[in-house]
VMD Tcl script that draws the C-alpha trace (Angstrom):
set ca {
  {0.00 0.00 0.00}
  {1.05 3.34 -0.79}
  {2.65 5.22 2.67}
  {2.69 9.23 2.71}
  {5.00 11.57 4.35}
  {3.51 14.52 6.09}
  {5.09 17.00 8.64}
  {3.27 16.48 11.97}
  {2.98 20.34 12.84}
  {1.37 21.32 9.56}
  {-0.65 18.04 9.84}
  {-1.70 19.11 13.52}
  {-2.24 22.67 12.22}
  {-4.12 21.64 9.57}
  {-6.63 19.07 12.01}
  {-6.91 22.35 14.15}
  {-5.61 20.04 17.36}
  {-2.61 18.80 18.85}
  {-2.69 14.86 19.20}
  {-0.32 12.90 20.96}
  {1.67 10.01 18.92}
  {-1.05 7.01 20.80}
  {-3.92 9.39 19.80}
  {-3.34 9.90 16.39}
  {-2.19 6.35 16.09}
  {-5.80 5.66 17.65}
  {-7.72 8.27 15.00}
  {-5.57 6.40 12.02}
  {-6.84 2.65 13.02}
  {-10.51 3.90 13.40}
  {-10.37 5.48 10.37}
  {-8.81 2.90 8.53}
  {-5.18 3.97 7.87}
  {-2.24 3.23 9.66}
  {0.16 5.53 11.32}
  {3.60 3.55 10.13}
  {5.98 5.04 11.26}
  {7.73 8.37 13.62}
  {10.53 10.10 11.97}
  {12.03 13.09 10.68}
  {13.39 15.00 7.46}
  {17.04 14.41 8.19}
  {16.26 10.74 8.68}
  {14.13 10.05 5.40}
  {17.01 12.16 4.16}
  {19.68 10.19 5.07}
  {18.05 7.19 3.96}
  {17.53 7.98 0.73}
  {21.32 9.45 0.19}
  {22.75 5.84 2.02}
  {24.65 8.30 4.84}
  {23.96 9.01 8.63}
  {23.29 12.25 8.13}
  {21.55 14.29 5.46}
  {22.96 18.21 5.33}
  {20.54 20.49 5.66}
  {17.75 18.69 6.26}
  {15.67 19.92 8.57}
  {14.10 17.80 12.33}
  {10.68 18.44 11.89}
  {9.09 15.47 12.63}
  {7.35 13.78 10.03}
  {4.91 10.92 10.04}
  {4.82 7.97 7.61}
  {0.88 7.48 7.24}
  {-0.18 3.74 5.04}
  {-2.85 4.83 3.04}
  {-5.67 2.05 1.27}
  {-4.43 1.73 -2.42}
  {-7.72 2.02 -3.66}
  {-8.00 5.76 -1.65}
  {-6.56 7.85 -4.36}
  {-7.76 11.17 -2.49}
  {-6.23 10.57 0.68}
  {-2.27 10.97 -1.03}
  {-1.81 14.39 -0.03}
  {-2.16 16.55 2.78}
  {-5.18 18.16 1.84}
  {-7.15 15.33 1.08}
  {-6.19 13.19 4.25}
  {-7.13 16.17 6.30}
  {-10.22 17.03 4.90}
  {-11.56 13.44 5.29}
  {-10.08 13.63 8.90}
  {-11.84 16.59 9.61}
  {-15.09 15.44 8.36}
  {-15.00 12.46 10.01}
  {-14.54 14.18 13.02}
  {-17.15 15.84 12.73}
  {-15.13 19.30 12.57}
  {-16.13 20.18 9.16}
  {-18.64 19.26 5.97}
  {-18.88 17.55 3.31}
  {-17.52 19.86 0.25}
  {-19.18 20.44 -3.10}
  {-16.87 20.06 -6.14}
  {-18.10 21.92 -9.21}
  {-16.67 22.01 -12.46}
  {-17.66 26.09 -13.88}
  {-17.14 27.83 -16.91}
  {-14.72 31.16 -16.86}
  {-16.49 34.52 -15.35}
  {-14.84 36.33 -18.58}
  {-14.26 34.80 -22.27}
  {-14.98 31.67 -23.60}
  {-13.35 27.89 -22.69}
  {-9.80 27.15 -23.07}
  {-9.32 24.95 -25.48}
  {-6.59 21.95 -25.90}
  {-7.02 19.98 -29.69}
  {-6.03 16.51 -29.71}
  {-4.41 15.77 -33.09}
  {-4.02 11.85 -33.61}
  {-1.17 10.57 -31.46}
  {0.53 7.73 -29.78}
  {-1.06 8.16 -26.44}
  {-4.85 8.87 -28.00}
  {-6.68 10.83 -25.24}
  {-6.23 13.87 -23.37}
  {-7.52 15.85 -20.51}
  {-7.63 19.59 -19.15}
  {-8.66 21.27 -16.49}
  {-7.79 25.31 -14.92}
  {-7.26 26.06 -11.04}
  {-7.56 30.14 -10.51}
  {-6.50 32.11 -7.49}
  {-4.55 29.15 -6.14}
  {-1.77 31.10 -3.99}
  {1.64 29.20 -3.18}
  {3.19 28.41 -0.37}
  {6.42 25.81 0.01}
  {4.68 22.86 2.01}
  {1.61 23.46 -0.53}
  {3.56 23.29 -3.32}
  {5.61 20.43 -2.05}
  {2.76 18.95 -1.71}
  {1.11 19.57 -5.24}
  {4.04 17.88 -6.80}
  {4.47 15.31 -3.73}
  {0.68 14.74 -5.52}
  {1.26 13.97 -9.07}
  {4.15 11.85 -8.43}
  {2.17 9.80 -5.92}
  {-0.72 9.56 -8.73}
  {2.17 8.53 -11.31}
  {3.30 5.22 -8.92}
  {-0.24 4.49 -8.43}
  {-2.97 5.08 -10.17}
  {-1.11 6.03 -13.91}
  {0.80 2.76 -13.65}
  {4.06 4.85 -13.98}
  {2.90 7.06 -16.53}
  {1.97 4.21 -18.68}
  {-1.62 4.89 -18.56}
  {-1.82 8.38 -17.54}
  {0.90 11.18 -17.70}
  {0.52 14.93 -15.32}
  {1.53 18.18 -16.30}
  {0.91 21.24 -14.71}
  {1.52 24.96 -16.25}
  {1.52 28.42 -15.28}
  {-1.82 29.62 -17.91}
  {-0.66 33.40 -17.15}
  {2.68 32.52 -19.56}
  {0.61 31.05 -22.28}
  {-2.14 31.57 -24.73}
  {-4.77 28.84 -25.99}
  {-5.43 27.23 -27.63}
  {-3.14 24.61 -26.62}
  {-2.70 20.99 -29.39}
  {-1.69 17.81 -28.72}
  {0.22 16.72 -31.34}
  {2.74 14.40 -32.60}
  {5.86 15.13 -34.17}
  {8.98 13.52 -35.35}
  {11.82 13.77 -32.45}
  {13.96 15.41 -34.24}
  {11.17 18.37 -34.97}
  {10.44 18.94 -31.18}
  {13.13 21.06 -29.74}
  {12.62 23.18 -26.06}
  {14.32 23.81 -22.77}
  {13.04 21.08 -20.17}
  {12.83 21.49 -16.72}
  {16.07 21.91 -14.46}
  {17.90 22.24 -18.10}
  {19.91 25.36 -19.06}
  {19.31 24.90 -23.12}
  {16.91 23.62 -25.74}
  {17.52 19.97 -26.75}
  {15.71 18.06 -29.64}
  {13.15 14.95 -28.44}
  {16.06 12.72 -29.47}
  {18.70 14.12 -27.24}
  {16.76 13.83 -24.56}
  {16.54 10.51 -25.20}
  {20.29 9.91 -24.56}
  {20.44 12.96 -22.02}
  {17.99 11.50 -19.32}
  {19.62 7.70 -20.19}
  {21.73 8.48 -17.37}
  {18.79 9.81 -15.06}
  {17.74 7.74 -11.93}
  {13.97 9.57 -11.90}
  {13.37 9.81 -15.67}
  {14.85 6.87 -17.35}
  {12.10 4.37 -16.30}
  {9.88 6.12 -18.21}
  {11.50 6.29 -21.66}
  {10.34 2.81 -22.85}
  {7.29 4.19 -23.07}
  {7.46 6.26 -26.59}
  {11.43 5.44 -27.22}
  {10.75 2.95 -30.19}
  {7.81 5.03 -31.62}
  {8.42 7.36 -34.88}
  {6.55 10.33 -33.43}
  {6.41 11.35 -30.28}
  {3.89 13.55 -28.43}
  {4.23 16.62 -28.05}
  {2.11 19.69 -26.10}
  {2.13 23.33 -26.95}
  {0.01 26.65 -26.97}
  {-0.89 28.88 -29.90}
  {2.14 30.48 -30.56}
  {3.92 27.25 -30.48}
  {5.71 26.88 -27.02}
  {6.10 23.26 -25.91}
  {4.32 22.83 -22.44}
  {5.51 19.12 -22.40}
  {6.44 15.85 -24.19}
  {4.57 13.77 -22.25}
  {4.88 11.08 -20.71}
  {8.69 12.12 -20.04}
  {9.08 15.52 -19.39}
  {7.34 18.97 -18.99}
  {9.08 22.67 -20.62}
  {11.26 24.80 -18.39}
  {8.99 28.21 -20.00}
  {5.58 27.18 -18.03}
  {6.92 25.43 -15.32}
  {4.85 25.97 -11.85}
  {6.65 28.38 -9.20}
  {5.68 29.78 -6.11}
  {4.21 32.81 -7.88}
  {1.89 31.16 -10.14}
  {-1.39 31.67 -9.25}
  {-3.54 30.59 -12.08}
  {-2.78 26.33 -13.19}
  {-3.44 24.59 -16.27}
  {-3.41 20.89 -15.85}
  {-3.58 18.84 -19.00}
  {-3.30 14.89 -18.48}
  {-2.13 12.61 -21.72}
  {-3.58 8.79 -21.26}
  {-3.69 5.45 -23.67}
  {-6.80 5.34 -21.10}
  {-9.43 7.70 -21.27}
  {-10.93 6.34 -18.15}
  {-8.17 6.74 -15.72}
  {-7.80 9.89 -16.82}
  {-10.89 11.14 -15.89}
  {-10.44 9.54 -13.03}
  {-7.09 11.07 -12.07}
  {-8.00 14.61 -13.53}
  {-10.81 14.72 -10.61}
  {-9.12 13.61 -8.06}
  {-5.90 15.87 -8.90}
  {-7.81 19.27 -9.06}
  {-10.01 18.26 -6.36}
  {-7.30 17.99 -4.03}
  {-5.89 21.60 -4.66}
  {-9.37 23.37 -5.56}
  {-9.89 24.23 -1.73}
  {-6.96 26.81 -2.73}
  {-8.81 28.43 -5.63}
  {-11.77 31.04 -5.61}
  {-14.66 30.59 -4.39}
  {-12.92 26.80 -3.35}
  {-13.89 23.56 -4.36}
  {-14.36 25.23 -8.14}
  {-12.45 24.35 -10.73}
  {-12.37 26.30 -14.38}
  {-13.65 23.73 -17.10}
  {-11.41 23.24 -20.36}
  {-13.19 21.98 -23.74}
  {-11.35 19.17 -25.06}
  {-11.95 18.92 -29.01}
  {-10.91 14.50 -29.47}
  {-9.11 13.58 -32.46}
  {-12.60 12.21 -33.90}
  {-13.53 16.32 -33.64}
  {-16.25 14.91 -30.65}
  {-16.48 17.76 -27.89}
  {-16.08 16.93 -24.19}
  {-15.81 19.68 -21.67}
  {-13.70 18.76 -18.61}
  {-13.16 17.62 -15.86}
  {-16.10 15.86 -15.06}
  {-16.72 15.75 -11.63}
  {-19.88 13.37 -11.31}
  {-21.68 12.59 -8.43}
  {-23.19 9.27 -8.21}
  {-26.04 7.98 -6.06}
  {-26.77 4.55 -4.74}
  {-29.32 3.01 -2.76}
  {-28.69 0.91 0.16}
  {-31.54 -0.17 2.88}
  {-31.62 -0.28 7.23}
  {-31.95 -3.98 7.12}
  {-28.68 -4.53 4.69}
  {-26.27 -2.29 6.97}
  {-27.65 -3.65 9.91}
  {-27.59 -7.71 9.26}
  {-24.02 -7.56 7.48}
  {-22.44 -5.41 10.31}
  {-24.48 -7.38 12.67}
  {-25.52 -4.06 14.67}
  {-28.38 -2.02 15.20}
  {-29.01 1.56 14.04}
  {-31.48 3.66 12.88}
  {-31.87 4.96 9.06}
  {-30.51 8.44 11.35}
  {-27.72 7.02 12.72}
  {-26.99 5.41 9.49}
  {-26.54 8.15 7.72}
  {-24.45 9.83 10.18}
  {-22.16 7.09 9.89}
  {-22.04 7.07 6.15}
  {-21.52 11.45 6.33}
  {-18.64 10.97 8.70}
  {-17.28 9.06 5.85}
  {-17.67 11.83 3.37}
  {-20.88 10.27 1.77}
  {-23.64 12.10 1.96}
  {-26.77 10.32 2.94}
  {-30.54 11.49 2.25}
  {-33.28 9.72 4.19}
  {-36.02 8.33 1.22}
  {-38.20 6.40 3.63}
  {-37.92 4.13 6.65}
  {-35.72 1.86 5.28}
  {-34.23 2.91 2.51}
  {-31.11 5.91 2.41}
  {-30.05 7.50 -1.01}
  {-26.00 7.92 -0.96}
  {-24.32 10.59 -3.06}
  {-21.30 9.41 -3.69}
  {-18.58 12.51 -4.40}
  {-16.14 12.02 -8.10}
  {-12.98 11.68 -5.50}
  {-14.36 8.25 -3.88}
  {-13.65 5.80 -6.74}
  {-12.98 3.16 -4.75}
  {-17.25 3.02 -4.26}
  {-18.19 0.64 -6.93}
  {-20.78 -1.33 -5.12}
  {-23.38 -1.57 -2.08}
  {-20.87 -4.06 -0.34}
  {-18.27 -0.76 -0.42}
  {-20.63 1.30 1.31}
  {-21.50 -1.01 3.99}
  {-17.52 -1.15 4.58}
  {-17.56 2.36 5.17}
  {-20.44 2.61 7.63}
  {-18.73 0.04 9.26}
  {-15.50 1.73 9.91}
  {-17.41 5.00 10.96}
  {-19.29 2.75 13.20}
  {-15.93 1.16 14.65}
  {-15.35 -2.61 13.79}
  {-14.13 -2.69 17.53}
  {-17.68 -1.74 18.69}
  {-19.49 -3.95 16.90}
  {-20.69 -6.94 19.59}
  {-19.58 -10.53 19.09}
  {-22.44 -12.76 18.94}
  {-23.11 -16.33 19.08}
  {-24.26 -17.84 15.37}
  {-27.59 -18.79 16.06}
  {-27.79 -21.79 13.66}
  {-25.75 -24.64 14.88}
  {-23.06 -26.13 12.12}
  {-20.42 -29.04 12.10}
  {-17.54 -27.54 10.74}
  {-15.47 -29.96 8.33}
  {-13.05 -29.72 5.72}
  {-13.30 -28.69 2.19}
  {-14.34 -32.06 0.13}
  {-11.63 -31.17 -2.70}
  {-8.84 -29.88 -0.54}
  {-9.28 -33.11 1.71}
  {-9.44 -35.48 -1.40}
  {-5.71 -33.35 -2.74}
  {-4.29 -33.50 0.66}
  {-5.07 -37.16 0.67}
  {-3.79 -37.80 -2.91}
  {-0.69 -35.88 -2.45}
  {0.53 -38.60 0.35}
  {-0.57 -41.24 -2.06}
  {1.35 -39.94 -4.97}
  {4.63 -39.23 -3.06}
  {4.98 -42.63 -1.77}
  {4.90 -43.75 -5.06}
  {8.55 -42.07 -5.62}
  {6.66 -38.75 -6.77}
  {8.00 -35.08 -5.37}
  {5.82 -32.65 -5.34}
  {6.21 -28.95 -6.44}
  {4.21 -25.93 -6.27}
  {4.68 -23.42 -9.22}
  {2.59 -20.00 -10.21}
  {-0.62 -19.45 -10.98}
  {0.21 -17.14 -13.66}
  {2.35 -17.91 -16.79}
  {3.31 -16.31 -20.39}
  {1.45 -16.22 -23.63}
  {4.11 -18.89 -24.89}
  {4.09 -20.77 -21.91}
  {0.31 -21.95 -22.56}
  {0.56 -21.34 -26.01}
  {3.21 -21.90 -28.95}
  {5.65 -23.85 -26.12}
  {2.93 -26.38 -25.84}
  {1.28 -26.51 -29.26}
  {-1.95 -25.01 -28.73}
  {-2.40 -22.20 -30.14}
  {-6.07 -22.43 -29.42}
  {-5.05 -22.64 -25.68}
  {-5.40 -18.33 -25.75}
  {-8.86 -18.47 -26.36}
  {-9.87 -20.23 -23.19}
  {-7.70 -18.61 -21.03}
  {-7.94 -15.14 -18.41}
  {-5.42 -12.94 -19.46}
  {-4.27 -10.29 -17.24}
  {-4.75 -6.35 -18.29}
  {-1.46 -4.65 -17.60}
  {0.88 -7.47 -16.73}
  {4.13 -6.54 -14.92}
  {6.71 -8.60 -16.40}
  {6.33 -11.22 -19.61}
  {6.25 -13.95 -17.46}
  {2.98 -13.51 -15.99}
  {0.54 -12.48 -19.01}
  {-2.29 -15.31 -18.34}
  {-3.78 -17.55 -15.75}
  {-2.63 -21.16 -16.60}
  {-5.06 -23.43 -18.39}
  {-2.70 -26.36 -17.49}
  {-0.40 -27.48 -15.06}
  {1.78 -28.61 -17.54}
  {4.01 -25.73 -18.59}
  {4.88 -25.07 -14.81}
  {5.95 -28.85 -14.57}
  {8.13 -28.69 -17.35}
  {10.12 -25.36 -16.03}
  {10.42 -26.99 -13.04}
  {12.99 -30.21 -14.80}
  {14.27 -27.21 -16.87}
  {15.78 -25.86 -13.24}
  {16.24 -28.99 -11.71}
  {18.21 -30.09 -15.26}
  {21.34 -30.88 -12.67}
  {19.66 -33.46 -10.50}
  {20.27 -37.08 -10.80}
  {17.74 -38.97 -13.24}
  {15.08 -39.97 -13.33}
  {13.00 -36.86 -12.45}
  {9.68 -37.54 -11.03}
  {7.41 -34.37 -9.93}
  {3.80 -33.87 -9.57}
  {1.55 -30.93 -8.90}
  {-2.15 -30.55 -7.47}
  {-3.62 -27.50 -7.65}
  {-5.79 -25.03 -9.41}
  {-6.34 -23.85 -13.50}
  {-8.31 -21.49 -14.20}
  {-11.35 -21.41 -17.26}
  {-12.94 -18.73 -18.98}
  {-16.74 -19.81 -17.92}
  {-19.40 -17.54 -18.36}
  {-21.82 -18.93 -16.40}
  {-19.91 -17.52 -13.52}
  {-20.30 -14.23 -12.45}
  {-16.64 -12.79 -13.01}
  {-16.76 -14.88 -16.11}
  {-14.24 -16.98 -15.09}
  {-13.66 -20.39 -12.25}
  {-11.14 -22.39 -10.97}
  {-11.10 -25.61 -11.21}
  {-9.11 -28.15 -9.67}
  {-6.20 -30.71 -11.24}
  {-3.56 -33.07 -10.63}
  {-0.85 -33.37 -13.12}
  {2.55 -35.49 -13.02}
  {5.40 -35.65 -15.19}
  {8.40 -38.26 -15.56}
  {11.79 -36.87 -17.24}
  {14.73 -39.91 -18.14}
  {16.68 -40.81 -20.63}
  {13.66 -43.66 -21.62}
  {10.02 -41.80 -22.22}
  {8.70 -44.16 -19.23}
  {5.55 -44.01 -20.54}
  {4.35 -47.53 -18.71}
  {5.56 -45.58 -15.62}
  {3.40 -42.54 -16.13}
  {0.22 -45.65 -16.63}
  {1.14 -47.34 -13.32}
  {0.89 -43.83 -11.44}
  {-2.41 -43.20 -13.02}
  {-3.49 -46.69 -12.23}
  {-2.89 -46.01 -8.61}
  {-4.77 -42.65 -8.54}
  {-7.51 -44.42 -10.13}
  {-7.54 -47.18 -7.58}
  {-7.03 -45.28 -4.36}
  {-9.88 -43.11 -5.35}
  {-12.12 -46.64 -5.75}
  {-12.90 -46.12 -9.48}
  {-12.62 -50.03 -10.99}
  {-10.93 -50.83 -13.95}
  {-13.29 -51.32 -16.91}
  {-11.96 -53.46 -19.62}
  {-15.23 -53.66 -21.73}
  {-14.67 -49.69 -22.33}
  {-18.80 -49.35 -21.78}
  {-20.69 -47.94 -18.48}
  {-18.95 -47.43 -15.28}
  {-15.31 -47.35 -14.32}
  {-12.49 -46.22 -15.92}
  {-10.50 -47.25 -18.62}
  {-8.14 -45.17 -21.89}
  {-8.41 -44.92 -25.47}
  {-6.20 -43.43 -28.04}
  {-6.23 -39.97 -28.52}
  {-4.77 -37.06 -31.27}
  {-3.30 -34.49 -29.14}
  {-0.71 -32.03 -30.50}
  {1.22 -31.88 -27.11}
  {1.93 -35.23 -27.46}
  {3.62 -37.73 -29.88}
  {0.83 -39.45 -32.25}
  {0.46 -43.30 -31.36}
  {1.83 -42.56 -27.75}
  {-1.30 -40.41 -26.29}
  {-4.46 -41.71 -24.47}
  {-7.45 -39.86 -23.06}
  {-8.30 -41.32 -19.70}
  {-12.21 -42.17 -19.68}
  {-14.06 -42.51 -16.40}
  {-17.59 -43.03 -16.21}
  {-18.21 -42.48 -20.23}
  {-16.06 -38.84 -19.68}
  {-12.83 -37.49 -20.32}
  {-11.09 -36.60 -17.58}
  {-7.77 -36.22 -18.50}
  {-4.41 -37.67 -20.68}
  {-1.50 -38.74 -20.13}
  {0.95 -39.60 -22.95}
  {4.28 -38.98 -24.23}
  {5.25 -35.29 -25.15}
  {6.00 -34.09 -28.37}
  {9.73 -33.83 -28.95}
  {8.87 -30.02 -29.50}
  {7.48 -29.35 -26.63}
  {10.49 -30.83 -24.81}
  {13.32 -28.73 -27.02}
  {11.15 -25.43 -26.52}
  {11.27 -26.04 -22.42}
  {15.31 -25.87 -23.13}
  {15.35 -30.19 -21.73}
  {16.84 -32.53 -23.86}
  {15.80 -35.42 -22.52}
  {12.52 -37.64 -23.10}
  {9.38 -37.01 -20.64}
  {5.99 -38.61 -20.23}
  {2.76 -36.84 -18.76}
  {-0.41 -36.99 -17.04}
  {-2.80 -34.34 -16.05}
  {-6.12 -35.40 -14.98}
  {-9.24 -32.99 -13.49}
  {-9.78 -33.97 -10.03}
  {-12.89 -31.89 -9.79}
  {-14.51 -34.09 -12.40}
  {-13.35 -37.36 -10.39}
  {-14.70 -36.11 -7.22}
  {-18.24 -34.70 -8.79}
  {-18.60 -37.79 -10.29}
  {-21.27 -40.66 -8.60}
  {-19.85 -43.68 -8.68}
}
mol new
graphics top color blue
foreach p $ca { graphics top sphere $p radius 0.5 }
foreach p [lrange $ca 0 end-1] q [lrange $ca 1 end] { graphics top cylinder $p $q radius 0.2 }
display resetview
């Protein structure tokens, strides 16, 4: 979870009371953050320069506050403060509105068609700078960049002073070697391309430069009489750079996702709009889209959702009134209109995105409540508790299995593409499987379809170890299904693999024999009705003439078989390997 550093005495100033270090550590826990940790400037100074002592730095103490990753609006000072206050009671529930300029028309920004497709705007007037609220604007947008942009991947920040340019501004793209300005903290223009090599030596920036390096154009901001604001997602101009003296803010936001910007725009300029005037405004900019579609931003929608006495009270297991209920849910920054005796109407304000359901609600009126308060009861049906049918049968299989010379392994959940895919044959294998939005790293693109591909890495690192190799795995896959309300389920299998310098394929049989027979399925040589017995089978993971489907009760369960020599040379082994992978679920729905 994202932790926040804020200086105690403008933190205390700000709350309009002094706590001591066990009372704000008890406000933190009953609000539902976490007070992590006492220190000071020098310190987190020191820390970060690897010394014991930071020049310069100053002792104000400073506390290291864990904040919910989904609670975007608590990352700065303002925001934590303002929900503290509320919840306190101390203060109410603001009103964010998005207005048009008292003089003139919109400001404009054009998006020409670019790299990063979508772009946002917004103005904040009359804000007036000081150092800790300035530190804190930029403390801000890098905290949004870590979290909620993905990096800047999805979503890149750039503020301006508007009083130093003129609108409209464009979003364009341009060839590097046609975009040439002064960057921030730089003493002379450089061209799109030498920044490229300049900031290849920069700790803060060079993370970011994957992200339009390899691309022919590269985006590019700038105003009407063509000074660059930014080349975003890297790097804003020196000539519109925020200082202390600005007073008047254009924020424009660059995204490949339209929807996280919105979402970041609102929550950016709702942070800082208590500075502007009359607060909580914020000037609205008319963003022409690259289709020539009109949107004027920021948004800043309220939603409302309806929630009932009877669902708060049974699923907190306490008892309030519809009043006291929407107390609670005001204390939490929700404001709460009474419709009739059971039912409340929440409005829900644009900086609470973590509120996507009724269930999110409930969580807050049971923080506001105090989880601590809430009395422990006695269930008043009486149940026999007992283990999980399919974790017992696994847990009961995985002794049977090692004692027949079998060790077991445990390997991840998620894989690659290839790993599913092309390694194993099957292309079609994609098509069935959950792939994963904004991996991390190439290794973990999908949930695994099969237990298969982790088996087979696992020889690859265990290539050293005296043959023969003899692992197994039981565990879960997971299946598209859309029966199932997140489209997707688990399902549970048992796969085993033997690697020697003979396929062993009558080995592989035997083990599957035994699985068979501990779990009282009969053999069935007549290959009709009930029991179990295997037939041959075309599958591309496997060499033709040396694959069987395993058939119990008239179904396929699983196969076992020989593996293609392909499949072993793409897994980097070199020597012969034989396979089974059966679905346990099946076996244990089945009726025998």
């Amino acid at each position: 979870m994202p932790t926040i550093n804020i200086n105690r005495d403008l933190l205390f100033q700000r709350l309009g009371q002094v706590f001591t270090e066990d009372e704000f550590n008890d406000l933190c826990f009953d609000f539902g953050i976490e007070l992590d940790e006492v220190t000071s400037e020098k310190q987190i100074k020191a820390k970060e320069q690897g010394t014991d002592r930071a020049k310069g730095a100053s002792e104000d103490v400073i506390y290291r506050i864990e904040i919910p990753a989904n609670r975007y609006d608590l990352l700065c000072v303002e925001g934590l403060t303002r929900a503290l206050l509320i919840f306190l009671g101390k203060s109410e529930i603001p009103e964010y509105r998005s207005v048009r300029p008292s003089k003139g028309e919109l400001q404009q920004l054009i998006v020409l068609p670019n790299v990063r497709p979508f772009a946002v705007a917004a103005i904040l007037r009359g804000v007036k700078f000081n150092q800790q609220i300035y530190d804190s604007f930029i403390d801000l947008q890098e905290k949004l960049h870590q979290n909620l942009c993905r990096k800047r991947t999805l979503v890149a920040i750039g503020a301006h002073d508007l009083d130093k340019l003129k609108g409209p501004f464009y979003y364009d793209a341009r060839v590097p070697n046609d975009i040439k300005f002064k960057p921030l903290k730089q003493t002379k223009e450089y061209t799109a391309t030498q920044l490229m090599d300049l900031y290849q030596t920069d700790d803060h920036l060079r993370p970011f430069l994957h992200i339009i390096r390899d691309s022919p154009v590269y985006p590019v901001i700038y105003d009407q009489n063509n000074v660059i604001l930014s080349m975003p997602p890297i790097i804003n101009g020196d000539y519109s750079k925020i200082t202390l003296n600005t007073e008047n803010i254009f924020i424009e936001m660059t995204a490949t996702d339209l929807n996280k910007a919105k979402l970041c725009l609102d929550t950016f300029v709702s942070m800082f709009s208590e500075y502007c005037e009359p607060k909580f405004t914020v000037e609205s900019v008319e963003v022409t889209h690259s289709d020539t579609s009109r949107t004027v931003y920021p948004v800043l929608n309220y939603r409302e959702e309806t929630i009932t006495v009877d669902y708060v009270n049974s699923h907190l297991g306490i008892k309030q009134t519809r009043e006291q209920i929407a107390v609670l849910l005001n204390r939490m920054s929700l404001g709460a209109e009474l419709l009739d005796d059971q039912r409340l109407k929440v409005r829900i304000p644009p900086i609470r995105q973590d509120i996507l359901h009724a269930c999110d609600i409930l969580e807050d009126a049971g923080i506001a409540y105090g989880y601590n308060n809430i009395e422990f009861t006695i269930p008043k049906a009486q149940t026999i508790g007992h283990q999980y049918f399919p974790n017992k049968v696994s847990d009961q299989l995985r002794n049977e299995i090692a004692r027949c010379g079998y060790t077991e392994v445990l390997t991840f959940s998620l894989c690659s593409r290839d790993d599913i895919a092309d390694k194993m044959r099957r292309k079609d294998a994609l098509a069935k499987a959950v792939h994963i939005a904004n991996p991390k790293t190439l290794d973990f693109q999908v949930a695994r379809t099969s237990l298969l591909p982790g088996l087979l890495k696992t020889l690859y690192s265990n290539k050293k170890v005296a043959l023969p190799l003899k692992i197994f795995e039981v565990s879960d896959i997971v299946l598209k299904d859309n029966n199932q309300e997140v489209g997707a389920r688990n399902e549970r299998y048992l796969a085993a693999v033997y690697y020697n310098k003979t396929p062993g394929f009558e080995v592989i049989h035997g083990l599957m024999d035994r699985i068979l027979h501990v779990l009282e399925i009969r053999f069935n040589p007549l290959k009709t009705g009930d029991g179990y017995f295997i037939r041959s089978a075309n599958d591309s993971r496997f060499l033709s003439g040396r694959c069987a489907e395993v058939v119990v009760n008239n179904k396929v369960v699983g196969i076992m078989g020989v593996l293609h020599p392909e499949v072993i040379t793409n897994f980097d082994l070199v020597q012969p390997c034989s396979a089974l992978e059966l679905s346990l679920e099946s076996l244990i729905k089945m009726d025998y």
